[in-house]
Backbone bond lengths (Angstrom), bond angles and torsions (degrees), N, CA, C in turn:
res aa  C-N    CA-C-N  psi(-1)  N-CA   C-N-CA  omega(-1)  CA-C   N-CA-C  phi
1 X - - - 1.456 - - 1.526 109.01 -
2 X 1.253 125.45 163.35 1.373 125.17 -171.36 1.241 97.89 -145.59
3 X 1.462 114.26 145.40 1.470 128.74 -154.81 1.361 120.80 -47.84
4 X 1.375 114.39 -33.78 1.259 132.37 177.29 1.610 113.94 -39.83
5 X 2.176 97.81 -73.62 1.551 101.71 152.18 1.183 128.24 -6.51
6 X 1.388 110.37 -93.32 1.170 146.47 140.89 1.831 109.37 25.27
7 X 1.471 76.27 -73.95 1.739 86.72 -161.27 1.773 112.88 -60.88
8 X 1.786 94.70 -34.65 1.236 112.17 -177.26 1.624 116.76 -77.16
9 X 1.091 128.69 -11.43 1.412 141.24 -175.44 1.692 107.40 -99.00
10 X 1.223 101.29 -32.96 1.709 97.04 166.32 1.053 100.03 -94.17
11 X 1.527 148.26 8.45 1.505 127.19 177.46 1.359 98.72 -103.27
12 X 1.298 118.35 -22.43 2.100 130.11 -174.65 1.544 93.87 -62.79
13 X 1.254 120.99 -52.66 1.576 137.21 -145.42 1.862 92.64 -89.58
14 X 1.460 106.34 -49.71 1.474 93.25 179.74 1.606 113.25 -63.27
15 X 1.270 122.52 -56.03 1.373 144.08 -176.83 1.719 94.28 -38.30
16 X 0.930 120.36 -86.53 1.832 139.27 167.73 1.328 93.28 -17.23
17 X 1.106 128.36 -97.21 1.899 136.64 172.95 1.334 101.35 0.71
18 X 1.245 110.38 -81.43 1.676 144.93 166.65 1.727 107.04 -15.73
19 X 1.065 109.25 -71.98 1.340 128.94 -175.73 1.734 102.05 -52.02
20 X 1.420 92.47 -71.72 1.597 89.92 172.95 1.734 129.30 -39.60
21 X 1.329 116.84 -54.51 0.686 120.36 -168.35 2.112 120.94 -74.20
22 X 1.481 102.02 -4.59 1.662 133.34 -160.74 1.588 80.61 -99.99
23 X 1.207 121.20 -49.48 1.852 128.03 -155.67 1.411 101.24 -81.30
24 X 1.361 123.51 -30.99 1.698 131.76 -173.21 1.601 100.24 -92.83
25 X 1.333 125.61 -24.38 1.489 106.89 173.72 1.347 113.92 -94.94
26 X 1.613 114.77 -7.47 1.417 124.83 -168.92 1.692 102.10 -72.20
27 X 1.281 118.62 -42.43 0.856 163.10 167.93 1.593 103.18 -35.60
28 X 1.538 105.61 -105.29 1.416 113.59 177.23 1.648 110.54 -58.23
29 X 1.291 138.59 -29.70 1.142 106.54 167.88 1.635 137.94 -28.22
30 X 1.651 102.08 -45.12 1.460 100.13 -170.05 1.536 108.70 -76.46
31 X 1.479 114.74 -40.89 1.543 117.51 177.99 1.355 127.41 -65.19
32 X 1.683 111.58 -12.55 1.392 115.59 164.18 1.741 114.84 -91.30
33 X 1.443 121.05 -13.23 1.097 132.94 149.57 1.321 129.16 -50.81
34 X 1.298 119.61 -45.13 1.617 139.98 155.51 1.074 109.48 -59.52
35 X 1.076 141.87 -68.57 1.276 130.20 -174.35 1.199 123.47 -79.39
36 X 1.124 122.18 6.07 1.254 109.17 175.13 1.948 102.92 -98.18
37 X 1.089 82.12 -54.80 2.024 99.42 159.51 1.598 93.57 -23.55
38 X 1.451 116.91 -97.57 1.537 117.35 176.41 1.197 129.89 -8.05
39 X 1.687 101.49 -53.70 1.528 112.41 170.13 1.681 105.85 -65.27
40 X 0.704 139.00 -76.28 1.731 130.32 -157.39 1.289 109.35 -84.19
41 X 1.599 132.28 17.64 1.624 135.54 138.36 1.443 99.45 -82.01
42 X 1.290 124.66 -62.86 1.832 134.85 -148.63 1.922 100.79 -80.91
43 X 1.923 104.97 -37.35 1.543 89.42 -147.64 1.185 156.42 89.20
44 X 1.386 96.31 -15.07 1.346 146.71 -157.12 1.780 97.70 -63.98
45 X 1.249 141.68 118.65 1.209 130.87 -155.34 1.538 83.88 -103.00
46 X 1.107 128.52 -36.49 1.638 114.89 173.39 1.303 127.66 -53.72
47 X 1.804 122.75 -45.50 0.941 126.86 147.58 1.956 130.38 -38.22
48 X 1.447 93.58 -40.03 1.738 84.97 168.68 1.641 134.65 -64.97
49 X 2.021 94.16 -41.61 1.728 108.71 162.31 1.290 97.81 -54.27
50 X 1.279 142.39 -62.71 1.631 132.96 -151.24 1.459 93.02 -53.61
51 X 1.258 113.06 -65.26 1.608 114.64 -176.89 1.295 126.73 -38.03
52 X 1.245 112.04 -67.23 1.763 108.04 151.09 1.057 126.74 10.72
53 X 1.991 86.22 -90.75 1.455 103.81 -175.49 1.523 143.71 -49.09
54 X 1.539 86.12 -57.87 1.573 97.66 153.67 1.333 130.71 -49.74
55 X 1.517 117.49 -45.34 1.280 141.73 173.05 1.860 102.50 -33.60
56 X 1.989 110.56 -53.41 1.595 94.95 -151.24 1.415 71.79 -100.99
57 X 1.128 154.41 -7.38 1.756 134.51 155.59 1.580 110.30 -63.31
58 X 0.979 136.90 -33.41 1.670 129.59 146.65 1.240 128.60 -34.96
59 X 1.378 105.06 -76.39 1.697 130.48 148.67 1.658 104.05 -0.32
60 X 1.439 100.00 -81.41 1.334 94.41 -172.84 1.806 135.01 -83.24
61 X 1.602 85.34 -22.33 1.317 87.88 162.03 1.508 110.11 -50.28
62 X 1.413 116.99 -54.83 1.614 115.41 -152.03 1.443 103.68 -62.48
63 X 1.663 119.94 -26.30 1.399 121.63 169.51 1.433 126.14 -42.72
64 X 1.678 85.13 -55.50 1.568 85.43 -170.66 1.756 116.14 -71.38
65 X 1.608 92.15 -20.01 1.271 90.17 -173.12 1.801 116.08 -72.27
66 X 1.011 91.58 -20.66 1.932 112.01 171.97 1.490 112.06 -53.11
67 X 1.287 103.97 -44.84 1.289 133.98 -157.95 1.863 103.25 -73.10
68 X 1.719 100.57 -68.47 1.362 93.89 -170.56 1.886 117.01 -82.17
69 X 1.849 108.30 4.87 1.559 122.96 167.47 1.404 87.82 -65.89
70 X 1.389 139.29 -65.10 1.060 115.18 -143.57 1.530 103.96 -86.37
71 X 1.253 138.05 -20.08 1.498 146.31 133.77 1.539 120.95 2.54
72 X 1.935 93.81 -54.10 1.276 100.69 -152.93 1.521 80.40 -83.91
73 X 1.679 119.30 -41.01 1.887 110.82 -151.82 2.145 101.32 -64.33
74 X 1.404 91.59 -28.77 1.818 66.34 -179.85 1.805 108.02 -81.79
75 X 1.461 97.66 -27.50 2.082 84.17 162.25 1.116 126.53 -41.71
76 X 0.997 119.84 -31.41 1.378 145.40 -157.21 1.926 101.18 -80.85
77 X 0.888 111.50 -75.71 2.143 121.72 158.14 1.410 106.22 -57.81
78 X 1.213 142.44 -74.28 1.222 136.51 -162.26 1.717 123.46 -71.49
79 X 1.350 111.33 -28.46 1.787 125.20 -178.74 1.514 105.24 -92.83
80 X 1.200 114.51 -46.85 1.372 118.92 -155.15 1.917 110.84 -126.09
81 X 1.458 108.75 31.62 1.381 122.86 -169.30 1.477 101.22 -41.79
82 X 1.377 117.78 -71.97 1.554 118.98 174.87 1.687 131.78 -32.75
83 X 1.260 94.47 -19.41 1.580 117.22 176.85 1.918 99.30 -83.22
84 X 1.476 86.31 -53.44 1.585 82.27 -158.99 1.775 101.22 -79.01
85 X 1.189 120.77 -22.95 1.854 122.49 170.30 1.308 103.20 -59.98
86 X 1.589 123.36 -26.71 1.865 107.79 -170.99 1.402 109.20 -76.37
87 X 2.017 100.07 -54.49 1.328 123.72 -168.63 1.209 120.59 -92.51
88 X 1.252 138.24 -8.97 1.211 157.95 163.61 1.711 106.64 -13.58
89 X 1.335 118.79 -65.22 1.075 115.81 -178.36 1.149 121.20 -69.46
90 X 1.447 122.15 -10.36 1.702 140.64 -178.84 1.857 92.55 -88.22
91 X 0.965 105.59 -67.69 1.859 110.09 178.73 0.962 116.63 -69.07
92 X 1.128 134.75 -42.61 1.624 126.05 -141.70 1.527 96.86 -77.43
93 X 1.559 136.02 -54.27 1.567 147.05 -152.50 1.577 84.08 -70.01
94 X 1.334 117.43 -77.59 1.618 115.22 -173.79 1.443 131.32 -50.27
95 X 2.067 127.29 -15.09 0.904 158.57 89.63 1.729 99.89 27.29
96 X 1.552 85.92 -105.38 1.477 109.43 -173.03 1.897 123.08 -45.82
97 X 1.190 115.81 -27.00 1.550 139.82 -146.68 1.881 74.35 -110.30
98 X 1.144 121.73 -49.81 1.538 107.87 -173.75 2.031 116.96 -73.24
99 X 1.633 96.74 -14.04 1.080 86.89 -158.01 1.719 87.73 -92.44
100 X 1.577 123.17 -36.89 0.934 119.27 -179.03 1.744 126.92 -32.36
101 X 1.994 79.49 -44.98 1.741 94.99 -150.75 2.286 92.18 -66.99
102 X 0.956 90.44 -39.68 1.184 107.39 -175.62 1.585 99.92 -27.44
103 X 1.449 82.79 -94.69 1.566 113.51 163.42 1.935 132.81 -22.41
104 X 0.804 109.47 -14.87 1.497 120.73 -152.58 1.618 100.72 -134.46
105 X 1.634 117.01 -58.68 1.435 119.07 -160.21 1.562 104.87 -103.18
106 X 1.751 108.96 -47.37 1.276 104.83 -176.37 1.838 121.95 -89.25
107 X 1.568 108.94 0.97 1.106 119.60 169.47 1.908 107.78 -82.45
108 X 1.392 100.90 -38.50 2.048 100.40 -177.95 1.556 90.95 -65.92
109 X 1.256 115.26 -61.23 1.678 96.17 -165.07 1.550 118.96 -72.28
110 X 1.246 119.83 -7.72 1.754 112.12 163.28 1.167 113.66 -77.43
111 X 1.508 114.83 -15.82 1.586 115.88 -155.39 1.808 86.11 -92.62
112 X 1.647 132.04 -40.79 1.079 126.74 143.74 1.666 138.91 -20.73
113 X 1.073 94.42 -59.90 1.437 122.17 177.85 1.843 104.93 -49.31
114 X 1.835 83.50 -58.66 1.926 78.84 -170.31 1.366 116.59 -92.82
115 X 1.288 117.01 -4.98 1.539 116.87 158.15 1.470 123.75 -93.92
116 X 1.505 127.66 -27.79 1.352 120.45 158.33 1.049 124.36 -68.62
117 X 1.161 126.97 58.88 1.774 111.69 169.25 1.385 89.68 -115.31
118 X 1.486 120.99 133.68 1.606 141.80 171.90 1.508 95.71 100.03
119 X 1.692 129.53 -37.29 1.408 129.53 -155.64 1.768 95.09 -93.43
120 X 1.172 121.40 -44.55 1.406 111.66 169.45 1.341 131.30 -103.75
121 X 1.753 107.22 171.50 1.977 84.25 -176.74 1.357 117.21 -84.52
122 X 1.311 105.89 153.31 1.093 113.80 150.04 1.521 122.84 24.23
123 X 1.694 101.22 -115.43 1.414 131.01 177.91 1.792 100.27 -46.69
124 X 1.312 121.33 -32.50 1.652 107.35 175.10 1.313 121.89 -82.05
125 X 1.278 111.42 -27.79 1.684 131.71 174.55 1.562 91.36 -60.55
126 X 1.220 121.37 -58.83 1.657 121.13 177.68 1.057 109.62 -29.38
127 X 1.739 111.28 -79.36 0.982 119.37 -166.23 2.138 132.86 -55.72
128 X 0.849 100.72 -21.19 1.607 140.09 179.01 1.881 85.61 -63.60
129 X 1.682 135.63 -90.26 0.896 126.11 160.01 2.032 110.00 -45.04
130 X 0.464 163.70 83.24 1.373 165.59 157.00 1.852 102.92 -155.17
131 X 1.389 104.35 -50.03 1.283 107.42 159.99 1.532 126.50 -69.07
132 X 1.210 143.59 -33.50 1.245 160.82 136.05 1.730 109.21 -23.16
133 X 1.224 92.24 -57.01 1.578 104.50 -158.54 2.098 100.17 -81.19
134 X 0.986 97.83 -44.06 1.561 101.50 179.12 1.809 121.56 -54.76
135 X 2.062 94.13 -25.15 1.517 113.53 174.96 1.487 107.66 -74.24
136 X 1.010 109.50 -13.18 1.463 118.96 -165.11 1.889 106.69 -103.71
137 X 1.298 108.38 -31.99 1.540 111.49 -163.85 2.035 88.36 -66.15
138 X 1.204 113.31 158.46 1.199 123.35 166.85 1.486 119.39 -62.29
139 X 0.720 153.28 -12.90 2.095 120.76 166.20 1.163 109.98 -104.63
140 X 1.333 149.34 0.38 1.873 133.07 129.81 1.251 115.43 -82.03
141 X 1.371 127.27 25.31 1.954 114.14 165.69 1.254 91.32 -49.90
142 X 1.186 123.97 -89.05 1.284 122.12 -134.48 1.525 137.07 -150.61
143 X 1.605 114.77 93.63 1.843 93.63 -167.14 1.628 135.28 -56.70
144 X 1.540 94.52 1.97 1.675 97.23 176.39 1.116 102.93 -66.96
145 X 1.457 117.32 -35.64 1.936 105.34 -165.71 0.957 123.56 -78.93
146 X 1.595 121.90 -12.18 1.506 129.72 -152.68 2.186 93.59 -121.97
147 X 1.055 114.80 -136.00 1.256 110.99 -172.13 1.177 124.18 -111.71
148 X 1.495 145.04 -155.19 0.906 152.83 176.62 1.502 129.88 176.56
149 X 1.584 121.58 135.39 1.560 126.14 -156.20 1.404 87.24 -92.49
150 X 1.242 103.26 131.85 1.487 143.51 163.88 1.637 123.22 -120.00
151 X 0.817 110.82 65.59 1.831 119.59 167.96 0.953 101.53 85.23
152 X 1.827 118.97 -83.82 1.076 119.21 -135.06 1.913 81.86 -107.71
153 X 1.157 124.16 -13.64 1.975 103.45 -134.41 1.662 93.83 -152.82
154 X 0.993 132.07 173.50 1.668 145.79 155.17 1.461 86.92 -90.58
155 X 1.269 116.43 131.91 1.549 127.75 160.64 1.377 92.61 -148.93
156 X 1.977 77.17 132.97 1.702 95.89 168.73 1.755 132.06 -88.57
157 X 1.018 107.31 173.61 1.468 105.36 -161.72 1.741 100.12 -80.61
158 X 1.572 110.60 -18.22 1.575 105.28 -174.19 1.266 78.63 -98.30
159 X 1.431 160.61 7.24 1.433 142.28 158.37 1.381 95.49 -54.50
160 X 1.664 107.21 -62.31 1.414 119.28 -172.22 1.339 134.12 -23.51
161 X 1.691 98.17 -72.55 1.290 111.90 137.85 1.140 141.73 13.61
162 X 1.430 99.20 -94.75 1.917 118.54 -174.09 1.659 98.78 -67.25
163 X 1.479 120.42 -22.72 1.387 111.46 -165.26 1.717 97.55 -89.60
164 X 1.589 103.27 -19.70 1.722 77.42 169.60 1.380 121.92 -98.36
165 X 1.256 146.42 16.76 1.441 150.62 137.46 1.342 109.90 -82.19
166 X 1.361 123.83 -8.16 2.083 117.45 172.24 1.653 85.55 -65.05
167 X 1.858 95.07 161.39 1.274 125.25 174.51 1.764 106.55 -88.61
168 X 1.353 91.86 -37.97 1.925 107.93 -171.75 1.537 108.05 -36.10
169 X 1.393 103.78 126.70 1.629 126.20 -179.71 1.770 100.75 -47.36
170 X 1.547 125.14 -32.39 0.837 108.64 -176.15 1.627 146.27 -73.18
171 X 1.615 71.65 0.58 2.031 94.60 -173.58 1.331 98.43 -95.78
172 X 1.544 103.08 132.94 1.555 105.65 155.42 1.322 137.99 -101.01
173 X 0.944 135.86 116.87 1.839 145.21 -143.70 1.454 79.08 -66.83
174 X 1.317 131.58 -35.09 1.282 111.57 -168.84 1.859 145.38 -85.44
175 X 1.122 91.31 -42.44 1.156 126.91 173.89 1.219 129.84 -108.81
176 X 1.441 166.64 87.14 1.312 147.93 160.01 1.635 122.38 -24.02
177 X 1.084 107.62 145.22 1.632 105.54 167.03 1.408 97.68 -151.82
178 X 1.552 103.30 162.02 1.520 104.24 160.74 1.384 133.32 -90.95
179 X 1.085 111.38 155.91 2.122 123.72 -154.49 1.462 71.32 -81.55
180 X 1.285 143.73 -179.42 2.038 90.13 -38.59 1.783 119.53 -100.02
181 X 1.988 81.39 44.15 1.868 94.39 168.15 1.698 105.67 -50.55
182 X 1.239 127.38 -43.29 1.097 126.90 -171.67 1.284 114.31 120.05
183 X 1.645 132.75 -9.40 1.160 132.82 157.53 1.246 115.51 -106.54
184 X 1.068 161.06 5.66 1.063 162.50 155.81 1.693 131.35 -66.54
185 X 0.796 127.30 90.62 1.658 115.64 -163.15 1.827 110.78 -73.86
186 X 1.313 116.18 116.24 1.330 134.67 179.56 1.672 118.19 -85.91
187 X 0.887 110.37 145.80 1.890 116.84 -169.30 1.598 94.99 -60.57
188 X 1.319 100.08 147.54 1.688 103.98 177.68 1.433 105.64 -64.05
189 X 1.319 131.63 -18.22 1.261 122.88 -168.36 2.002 112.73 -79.81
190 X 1.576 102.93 -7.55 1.375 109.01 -165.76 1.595 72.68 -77.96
């Protein structure tokens, strides 16, 4: 095999990992939201075990999932440099801003979450996962996946993409710009 392989077979396997582990908290966020809700309307001591449970299968999911994000961000510079020298300025800020938020907002309130139980109330312990869980619901994951303003236009990151494997004179291997700077390659449909 030659590094190339290589590079691409640990990025399939990390990415995949990744995925899994993004799809199982996407997931239990909302049902550990419910039940815990249940619990501090009802009281319900069954509802609290469910929570738990689910709770330290979250827990660790979100670890690992911590784990193979940051996996993927040096894949990301070290496997796929040419990727990240074109698009870099398209990825890298929204990249960075995801890993922070991650890191910073939804790590204090889990870290809440899994040490306040008995030490805070109730309804704030809720809310703590409510904040957690809302990071998790789908339309604030993440601005890498979705778009980003560039001067003139919204250009997407799979525009990006396709414009750095196009042949068209208008792309520059080097740099990104925005269409209709003149280096940037724009969807045939613009």
């Amino acid at each position: 095999m030659d590094a190339l392989t290589l590079a691409r077979l640990e990025f399939g396997i990390t990415t995949s990992l990744h995925f899994l582990f993004v799809a199982l908290t996407l997931g239990l966020a909302p049902l550990i939201a419910f039940l815990q809700t249940r619990w501090v309307r009802t009281g319900n001591p069954l509802h609290e075990r469910l929570t738990k449970f689910w709770g330290q299968i979250y827990v660790i999911n979100y670890g690992l999932g911590i784990i193979s994000g940051l996996l993927l961000e040096f894949q990301f510079s070290l496997n796929w440099s040419g990727l990240t020298h074109f698009a870099g300025e398209l990825f890298g800020a929204p990249l960075a801003m995801e890993t922070l938020f991650a890191f910073f907002v939804e790590s204090t309130f889990l870290g809440l979450w899994i040490f306040g139980w008995g030490k805070m109330p109730k309804v704030l312990h809720l809310i703590s996962f409510y904040i957690v869980g809302a990071r998790r619901w789908p339309p604030p994951i993440s601005s890498s996946s979705r778009t980003d303003f560039c001067r003139t236009r919204w250009v997407s990151y799979a525009t990006a993409m396709a414009c750095a494997w196009s042949t068209s004179a208008r792309c520059s291997p080097i740099r990104p710009r925005c269409w209709p700077s003149g280096t940037f390659c724009p969807p045939r449909s613009w």
